[in-house]
LUMRO-889257 format. One record per residue: residue number from 1; chain; y negated, x negated, z negated of N, C-alpha, C in turn. Coordinates in nm, 4 decimals. Layout:
REM residues N
i,ch,n.y,n.x,n.z,ca.y,ca.x,ca.z,c.y,c.x,c.z
NUM,A,Y,X,Z,Y,X,Z,Y,X,Z $
...
END
This chain:
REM residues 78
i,ch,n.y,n.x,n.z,ca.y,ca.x,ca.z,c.y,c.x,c.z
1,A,-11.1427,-1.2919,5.7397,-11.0289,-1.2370,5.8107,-11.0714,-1.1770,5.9449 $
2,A,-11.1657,-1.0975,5.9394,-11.2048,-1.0295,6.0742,-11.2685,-1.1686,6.1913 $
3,A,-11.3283,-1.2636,6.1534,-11.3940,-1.3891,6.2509,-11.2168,-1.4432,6.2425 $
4,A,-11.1099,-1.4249,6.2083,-11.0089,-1.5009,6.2620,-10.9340,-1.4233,6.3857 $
5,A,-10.9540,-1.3152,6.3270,-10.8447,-1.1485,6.3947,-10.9276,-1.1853,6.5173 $
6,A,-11.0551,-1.1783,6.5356,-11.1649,-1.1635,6.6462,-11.1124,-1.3175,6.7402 $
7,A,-11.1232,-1.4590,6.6859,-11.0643,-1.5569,6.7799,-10.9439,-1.5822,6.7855 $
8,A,-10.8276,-1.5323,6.7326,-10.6735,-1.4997,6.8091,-10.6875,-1.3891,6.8956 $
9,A,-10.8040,-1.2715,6.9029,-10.8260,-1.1898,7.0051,-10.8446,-1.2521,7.1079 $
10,A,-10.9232,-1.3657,7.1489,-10.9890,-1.4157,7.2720,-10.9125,-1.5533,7.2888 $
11,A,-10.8025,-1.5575,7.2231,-10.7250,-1.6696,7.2500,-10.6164,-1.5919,7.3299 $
12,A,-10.5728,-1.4868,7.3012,-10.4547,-1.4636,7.4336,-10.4576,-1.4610,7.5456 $
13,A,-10.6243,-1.4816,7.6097,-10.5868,-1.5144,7.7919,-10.5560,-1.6587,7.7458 $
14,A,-10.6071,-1.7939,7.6560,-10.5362,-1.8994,7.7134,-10.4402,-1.9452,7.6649 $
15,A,-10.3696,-1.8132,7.5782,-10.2034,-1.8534,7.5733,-10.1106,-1.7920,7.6401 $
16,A,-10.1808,-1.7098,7.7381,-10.1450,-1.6204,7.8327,-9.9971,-1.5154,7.8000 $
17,A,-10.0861,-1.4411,7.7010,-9.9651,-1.3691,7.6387,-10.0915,-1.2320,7.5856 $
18,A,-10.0141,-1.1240,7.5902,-10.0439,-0.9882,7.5358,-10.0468,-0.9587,7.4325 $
19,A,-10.0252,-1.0126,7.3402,-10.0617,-0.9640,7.2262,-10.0187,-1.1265,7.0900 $
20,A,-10.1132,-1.1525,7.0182,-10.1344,-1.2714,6.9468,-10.1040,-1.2790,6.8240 $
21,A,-10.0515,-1.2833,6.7297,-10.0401,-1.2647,6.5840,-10.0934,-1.3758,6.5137 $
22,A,-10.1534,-1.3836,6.3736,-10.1739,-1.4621,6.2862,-10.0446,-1.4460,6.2388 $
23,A,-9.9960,-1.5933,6.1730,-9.8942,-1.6320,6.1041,-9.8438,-1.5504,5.9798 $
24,A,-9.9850,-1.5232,5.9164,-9.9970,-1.4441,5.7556,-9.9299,-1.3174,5.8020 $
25,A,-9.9648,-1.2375,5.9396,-9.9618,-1.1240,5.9800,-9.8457,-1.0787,5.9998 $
26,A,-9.7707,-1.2167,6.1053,-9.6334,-1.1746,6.1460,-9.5581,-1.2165,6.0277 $
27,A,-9.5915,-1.2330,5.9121,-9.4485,-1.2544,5.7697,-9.4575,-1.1555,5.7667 $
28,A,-9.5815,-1.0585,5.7575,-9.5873,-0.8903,5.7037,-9.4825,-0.8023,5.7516 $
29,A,-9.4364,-0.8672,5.9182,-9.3552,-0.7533,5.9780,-9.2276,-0.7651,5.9145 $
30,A,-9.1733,-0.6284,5.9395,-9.0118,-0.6309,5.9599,-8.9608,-0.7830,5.9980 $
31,A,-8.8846,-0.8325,5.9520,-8.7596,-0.9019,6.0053,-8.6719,-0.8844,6.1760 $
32,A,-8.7244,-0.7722,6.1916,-8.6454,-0.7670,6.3182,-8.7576,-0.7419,6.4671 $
33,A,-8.8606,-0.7476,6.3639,-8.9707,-0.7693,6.4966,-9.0012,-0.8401,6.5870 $
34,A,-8.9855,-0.8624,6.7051,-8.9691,-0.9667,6.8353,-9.0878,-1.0347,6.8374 $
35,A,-9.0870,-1.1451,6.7523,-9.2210,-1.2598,6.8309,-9.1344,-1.4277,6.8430 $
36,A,-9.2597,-1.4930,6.8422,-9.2061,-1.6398,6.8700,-9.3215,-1.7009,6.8564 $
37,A,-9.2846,-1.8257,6.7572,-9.4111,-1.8804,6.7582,-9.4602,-2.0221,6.8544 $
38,A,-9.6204,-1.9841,6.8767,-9.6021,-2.0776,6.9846,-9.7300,-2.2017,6.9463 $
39,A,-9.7277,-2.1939,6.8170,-9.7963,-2.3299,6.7286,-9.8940,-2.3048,6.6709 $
40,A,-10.0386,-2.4124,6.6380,-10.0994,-2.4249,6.5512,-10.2377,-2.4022,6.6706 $
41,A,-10.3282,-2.3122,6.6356,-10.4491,-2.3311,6.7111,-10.5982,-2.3540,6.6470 $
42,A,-10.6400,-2.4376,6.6741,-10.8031,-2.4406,6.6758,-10.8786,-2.3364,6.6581 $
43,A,-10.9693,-2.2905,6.5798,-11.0414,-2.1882,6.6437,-11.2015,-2.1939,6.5878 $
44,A,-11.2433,-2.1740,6.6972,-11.4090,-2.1938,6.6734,-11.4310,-2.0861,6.5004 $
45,A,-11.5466,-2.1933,6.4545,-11.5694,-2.1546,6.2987,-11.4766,-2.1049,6.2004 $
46,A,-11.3402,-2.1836,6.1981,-11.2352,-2.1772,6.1150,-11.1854,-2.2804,6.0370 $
47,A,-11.1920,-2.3470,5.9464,-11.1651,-2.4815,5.9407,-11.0236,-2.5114,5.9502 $
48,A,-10.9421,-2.4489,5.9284,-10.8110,-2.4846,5.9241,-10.7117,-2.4644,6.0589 $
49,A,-10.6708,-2.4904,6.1718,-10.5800,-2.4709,6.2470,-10.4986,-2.3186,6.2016 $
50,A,-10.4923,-2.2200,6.2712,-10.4364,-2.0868,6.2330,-10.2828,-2.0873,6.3186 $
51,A,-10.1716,-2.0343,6.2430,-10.0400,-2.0523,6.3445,-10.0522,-1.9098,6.3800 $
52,A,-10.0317,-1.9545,6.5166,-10.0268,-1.7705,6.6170,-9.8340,-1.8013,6.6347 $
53,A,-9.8606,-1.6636,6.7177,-9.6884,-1.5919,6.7502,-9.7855,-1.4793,6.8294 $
54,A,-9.6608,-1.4862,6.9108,-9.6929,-1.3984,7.0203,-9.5645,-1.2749,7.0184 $
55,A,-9.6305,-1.1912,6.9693,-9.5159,-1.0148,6.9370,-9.4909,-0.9811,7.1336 $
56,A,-9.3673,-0.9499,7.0787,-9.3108,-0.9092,7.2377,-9.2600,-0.7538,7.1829 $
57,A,-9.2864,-0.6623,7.2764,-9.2261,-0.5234,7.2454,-9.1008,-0.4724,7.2618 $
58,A,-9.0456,-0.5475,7.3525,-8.9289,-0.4965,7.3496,-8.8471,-0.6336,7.4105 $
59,A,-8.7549,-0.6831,7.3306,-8.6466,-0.7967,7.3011,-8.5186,-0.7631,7.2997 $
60,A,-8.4618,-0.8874,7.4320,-8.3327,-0.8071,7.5056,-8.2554,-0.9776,7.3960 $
61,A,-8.1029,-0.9707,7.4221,-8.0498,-1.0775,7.3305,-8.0835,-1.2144,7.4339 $
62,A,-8.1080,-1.2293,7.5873,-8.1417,-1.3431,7.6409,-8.3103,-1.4052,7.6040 $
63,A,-8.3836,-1.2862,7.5557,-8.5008,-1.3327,7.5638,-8.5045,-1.3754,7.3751 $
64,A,-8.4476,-1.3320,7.2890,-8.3931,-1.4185,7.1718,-8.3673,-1.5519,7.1941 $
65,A,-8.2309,-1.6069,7.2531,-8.1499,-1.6821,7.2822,-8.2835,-1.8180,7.3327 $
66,A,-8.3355,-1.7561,7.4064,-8.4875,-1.8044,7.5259,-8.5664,-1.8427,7.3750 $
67,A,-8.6010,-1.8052,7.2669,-8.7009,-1.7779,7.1715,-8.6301,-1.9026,7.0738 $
68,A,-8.5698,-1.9364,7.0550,-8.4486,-1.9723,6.9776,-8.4981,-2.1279,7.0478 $
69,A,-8.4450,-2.1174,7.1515,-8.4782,-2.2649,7.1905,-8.6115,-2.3013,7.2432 $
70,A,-8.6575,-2.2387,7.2300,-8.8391,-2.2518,7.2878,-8.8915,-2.3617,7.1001 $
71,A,-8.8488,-2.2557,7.0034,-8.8537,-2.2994,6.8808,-8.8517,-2.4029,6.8503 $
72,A,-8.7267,-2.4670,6.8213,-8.6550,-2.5692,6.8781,-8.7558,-2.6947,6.9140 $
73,A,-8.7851,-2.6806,7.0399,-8.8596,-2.7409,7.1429,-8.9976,-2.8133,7.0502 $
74,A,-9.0488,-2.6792,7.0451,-9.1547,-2.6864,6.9766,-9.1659,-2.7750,6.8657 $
75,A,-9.0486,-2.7644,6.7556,-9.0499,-2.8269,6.6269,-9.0169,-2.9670,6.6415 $
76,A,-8.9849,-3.0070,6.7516,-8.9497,-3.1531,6.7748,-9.0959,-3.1868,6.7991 $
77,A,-9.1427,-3.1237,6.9188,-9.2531,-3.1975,6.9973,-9.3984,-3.1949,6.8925 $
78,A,-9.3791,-3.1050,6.7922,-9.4754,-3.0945,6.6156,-9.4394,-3.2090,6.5602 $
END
């Protein structure tokens, strides 16, 4: 767990986002916690592809709406 926590650490400059979540991590939250997921990543000495989400702190209803179809997007182009 800590060699995964440690390369979603050094993966947010090249997903260019502030703060990174493991998949396992963000089920843990609240329901009403603002992230979005933004796929499946690689990570050096992991064997399995880890799904990140990127937690946003504060979520207005356009940047939902924005999240919603980013989703979307995503699940087609998966």
């Amino acid at each position: 767990a800590v060699n995964v926590a440690s390369r979603i650490q050094g993966a947010t400059k090249a997903f260019g986002v502030p703060i990174l979540l493991a998949g396992a991590t963000r089920a843990r939250l609240p329901g009403g916690a603002a992230a979005r997921r933004l796929g499946l990543a690689s990570m050096v000495g992991v064997r399995e592809a880890v799904e990140v989400h990127e937690l946003v702190r504060s979520a207005s209803p356009e940047w939902a709406r924005l999240r919603a179809e980013y989703e979307a997007a995503l699940a087609l182009f998966e």
